[in-house]
FITORNU-758173 format. One record per residue (C-alpha): residue in three letters; x, y, z. Coordinates in steps of 0.25 Angstrom, whole numbers, plus 5000, padded with zeros to 4 digits. Each point is the difference from the previous one (the first is absolute). Example, Ala and Ser with C-alpha at 12.3 -4.5 7.8 and 13.67 -1.06 7.14 Angstrom:
<rs>
ala504949825031;ser500650144998;
</rs>
This chain:
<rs>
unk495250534981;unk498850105004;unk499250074988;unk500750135005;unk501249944998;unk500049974984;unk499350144999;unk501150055005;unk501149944992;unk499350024987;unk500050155004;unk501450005004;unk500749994985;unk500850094994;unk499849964986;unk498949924992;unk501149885000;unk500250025016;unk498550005004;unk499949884991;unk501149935007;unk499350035012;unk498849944996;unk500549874995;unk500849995012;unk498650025009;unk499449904991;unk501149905001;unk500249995016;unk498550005003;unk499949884991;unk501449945006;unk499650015014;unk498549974998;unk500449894990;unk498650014992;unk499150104998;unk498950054990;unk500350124991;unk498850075006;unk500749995015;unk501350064993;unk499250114996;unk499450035014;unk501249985008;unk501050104990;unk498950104998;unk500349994985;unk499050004989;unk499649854993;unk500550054987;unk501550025006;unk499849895009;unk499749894988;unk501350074992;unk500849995011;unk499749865002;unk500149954986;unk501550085000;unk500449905013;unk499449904994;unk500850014986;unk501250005010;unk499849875005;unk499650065014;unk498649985002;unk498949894994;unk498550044997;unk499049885001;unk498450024999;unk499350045014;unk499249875006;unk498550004997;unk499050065007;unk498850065000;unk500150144997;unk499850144994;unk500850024987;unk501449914997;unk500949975011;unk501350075001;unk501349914994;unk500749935011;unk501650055002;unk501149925005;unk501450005001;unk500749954988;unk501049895000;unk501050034991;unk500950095009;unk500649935010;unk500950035013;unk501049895004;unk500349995015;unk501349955008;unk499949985015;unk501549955008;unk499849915013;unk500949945008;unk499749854994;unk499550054986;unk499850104987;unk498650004996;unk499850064987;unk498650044996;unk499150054987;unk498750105002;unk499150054991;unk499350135003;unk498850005013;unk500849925007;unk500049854993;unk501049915003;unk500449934988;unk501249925005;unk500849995011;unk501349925001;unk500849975012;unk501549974998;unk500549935013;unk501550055003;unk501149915009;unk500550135006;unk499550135002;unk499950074988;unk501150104997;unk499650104991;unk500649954988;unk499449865003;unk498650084998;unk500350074989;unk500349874993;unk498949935004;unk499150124996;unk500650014986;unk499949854998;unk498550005003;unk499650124994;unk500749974986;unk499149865001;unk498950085004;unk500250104988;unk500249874989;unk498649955005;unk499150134998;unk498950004992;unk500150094987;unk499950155002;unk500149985016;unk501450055006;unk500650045013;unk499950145004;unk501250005011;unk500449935014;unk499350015013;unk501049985013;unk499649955014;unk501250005008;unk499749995016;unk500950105003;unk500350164999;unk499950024988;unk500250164994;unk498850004992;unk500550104990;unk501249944996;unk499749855002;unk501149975008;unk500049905012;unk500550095011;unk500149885011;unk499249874998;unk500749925014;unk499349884998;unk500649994986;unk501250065004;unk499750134989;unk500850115000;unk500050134990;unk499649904990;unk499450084988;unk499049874997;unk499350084991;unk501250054990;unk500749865000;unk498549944998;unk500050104987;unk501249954993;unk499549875003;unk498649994993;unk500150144993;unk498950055006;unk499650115009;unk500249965015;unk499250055013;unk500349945013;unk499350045014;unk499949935012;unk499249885000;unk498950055012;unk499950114993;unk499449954989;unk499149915005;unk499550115008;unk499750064986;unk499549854994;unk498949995012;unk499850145000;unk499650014986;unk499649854997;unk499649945013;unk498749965003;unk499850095012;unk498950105003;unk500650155004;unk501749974998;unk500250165001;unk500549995011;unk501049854999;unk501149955006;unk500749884995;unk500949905007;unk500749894992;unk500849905003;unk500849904992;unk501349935001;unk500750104999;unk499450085013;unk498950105004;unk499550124995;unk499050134999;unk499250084989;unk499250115006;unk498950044990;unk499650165006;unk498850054993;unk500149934987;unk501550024998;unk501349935003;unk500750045012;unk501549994995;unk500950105009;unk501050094993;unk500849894993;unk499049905001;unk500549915011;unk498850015010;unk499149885005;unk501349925006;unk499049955010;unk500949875002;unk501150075005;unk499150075012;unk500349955016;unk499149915005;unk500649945012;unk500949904994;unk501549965001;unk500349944988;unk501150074990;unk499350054987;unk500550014988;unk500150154999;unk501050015013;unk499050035012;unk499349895009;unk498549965003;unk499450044987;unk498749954995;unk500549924990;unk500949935009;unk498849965009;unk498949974988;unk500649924989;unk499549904989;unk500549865002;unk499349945013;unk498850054991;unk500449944987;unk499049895001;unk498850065007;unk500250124987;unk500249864990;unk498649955005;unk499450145001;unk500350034983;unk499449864998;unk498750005007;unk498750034995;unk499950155004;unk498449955005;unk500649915011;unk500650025011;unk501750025002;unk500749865005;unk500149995014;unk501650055004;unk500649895009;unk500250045015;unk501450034995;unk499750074989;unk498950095010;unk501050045008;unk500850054991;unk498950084995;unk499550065012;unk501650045004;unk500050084986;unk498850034999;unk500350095013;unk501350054994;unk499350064987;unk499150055008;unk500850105008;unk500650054986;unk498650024995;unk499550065013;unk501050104996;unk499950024986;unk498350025005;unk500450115009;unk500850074989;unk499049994989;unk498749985002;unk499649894991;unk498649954995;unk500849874995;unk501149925004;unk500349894988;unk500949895004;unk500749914988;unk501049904999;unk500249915010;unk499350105008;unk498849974995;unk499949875011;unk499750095012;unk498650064996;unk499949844996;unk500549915011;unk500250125010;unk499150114999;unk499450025014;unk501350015007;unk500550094990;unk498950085001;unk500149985017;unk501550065001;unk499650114990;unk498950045010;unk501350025010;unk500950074990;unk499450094994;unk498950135004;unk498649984998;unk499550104990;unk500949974989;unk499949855004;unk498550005000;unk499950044986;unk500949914993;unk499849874995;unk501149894998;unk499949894989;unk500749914990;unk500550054988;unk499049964988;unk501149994988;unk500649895007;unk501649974994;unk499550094988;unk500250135008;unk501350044998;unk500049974985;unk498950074998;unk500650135007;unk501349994993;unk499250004986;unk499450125007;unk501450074997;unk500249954988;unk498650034995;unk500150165006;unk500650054988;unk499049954990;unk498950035011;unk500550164998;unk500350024985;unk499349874993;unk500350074985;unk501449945003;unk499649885003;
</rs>
């Protein structure tokens, strides 16, 4: 958020109780999304005076929402400015359905993974089979809290449509999802508020927000899992949803194949690109020092590569044309192909896709690693407080 911007909101209340929710708001987010900063940068970057900056610091701090600490030392003019971080006392949960698992996560404000749990299933979950294996973690989670901490309410990544609004899983074909209200059966189950989205989608919004990348204005990003492939497309700073929310299915585009796809048509990118001939080169690759370089794929293993890393590169030639992106952020299993295969992917993109909008992107691995999609799905939950932190 821009000086201009926090000006702005302050301005924009009605009332002495609306400006000041406005201004707790401003404060909170820049401290979520920059996970520290000094309550001097607070005051620059909302354009507020230090004396209501400390005020509205110590509020979210008395909340639970925000820590102070002493600033470092150094050598300077006058006493250093306190130190703010997010706090760690209100906490989202996360729930994230594959075809093989339920993984159920806790995440505490700026980002931090505090645990993930993986629940292996024998089938494909059904939507009751997550439910129950959501509940069951999350209750555990709950008895092991540290006093004064709680959960706020429940983050969903489902790869599928998902109508935002009403977090209900419109069509999930890999999981065999239809018109599954996920997030009202997920209610009833751990008594909390629900909100589900699709799971590129919200790692868009995790690498957006907390990626380590330089310019991510301008962001699309591919994921792929067990469970397929899809897009988020970041379009100056803001999510790109569609008008229910079902935009970035960039797994079921046409790129040249003949294989039947879950959702009904034949040849989509997911068909062609999928996770597990990689599974061992992705195994190595979350194991190796990140100094070194990636194991060396066998000639089998190459092949594969190069024939995928060709397919995904038609649907991103596309997806360039279309947008105009700075960055291209694959994750999942994708992440193998700026790894292992990056100078043919970057090849067949050179082929597929026109050379101004080409020439300005760049096209790396995702830095949160298999922490992405928890951290966009506490997103969700987290947007609430993020707005009105007096009720948190």
């Amino acid at each position: 958020m821009e000086p201009s911007e926090g000006r702005r909101a302050a301005r924009m209340g009605t009332s002495t109780d609306d400006v000041r929710r406005r201004n707790l708001s401003s404060v909170l987010t820049l401290v979520h999304r920059n996970r520290a900063l000094s309550r001097a940068d607070l005051t620059r970057r909302t354009g507020l005076s230090r004396s209501t900056t400390k005020d509205l610091v110590e509020e979210l701090t008395a909340r639970g929402l925000v820590e102070e600490s002493p600033a470092p030392s150094v050598s300077q003019v006058g006493r250093p400015s306190p130190i703010v971080r997010p706090g760690r006392r209100v906490l989202a949960a996360t729930v994230t359905p594959e075809v093989d698992a339920v993984s159920v996560g806790v995440v505490a404000m700026g980002g931090a993974v505090l645990e993930i749990v993986r629940r292996p299933t024998d089938r494909v979950p059904t939507p009751a089979d997550t439910v129950t294996v959501a509940t069951d973690v999350i209750d555990r989670i709950r008895r092991d809290l540290p006093d004064g901490a709680a959960l706020t309410a429940v983050g969903v990544a489902v790869p599928g449509l998902v109508h935002g609004p009403e977090s209900v899983v419109q069509l999930a074909p890999n999981l065999d999802w239809h018109d599954v209200a996920i997030g009202e059966l997920l209610c009833a189950g751990t008594g909390l508020p629900v909100y589900a989205a699709n799971d590129a989608n919200v790692g868009a919004t995790a690498e957006h927000l907390f990626g380590d990348h330089h310019d991510a204005g301008h962001l699309i990003y591919v994921n792929g899992g067990p469970s397929g492939i899809g897009a988020g497309f970041v379009v100056a700073g803001g999510l790109l949803e569609g008008v229910a929310g079902y935009a970035g299915e960039l797994g079921h585009t046409y790129v040249g194949g003949s294989e039947p796809c879950h959702c009904g048509s034949v040849g989509c990118l997911e068909t062609e690109v999928t996770q597990a001939p990689l599974a061992r080169l992705i195994a190595e690759l979350d194991r190796a020092d990140p100094s070194a370089p990636p194991p060396c794929p066998t000639d089998a293993e190459r092949d594969v590569l190069n024939r995928q890393a060709r397919a995904l590169a038609v649907a991103l030639g596309n997806a360039i044309n279309m947008l105009n992106p700075r960055l291209i952020v694959l994750g999942g299993f994708l992440r193998a192909f700026p790894a292992y295969a990056g100078g043919v992917l970057l090849e067949e993109l050179s082929r597929r896709s026109m050379g101004g909008p080409r020439d300005l992107v760049r096209v790396v691995a995702a830095t949160l690693g298999a922490e992405t999609l928890m951290i966009g799905a506490a997103e969700l939950a987290f947007a609430p407080v993020l707005a009105d932190p007096a009720r948190a």
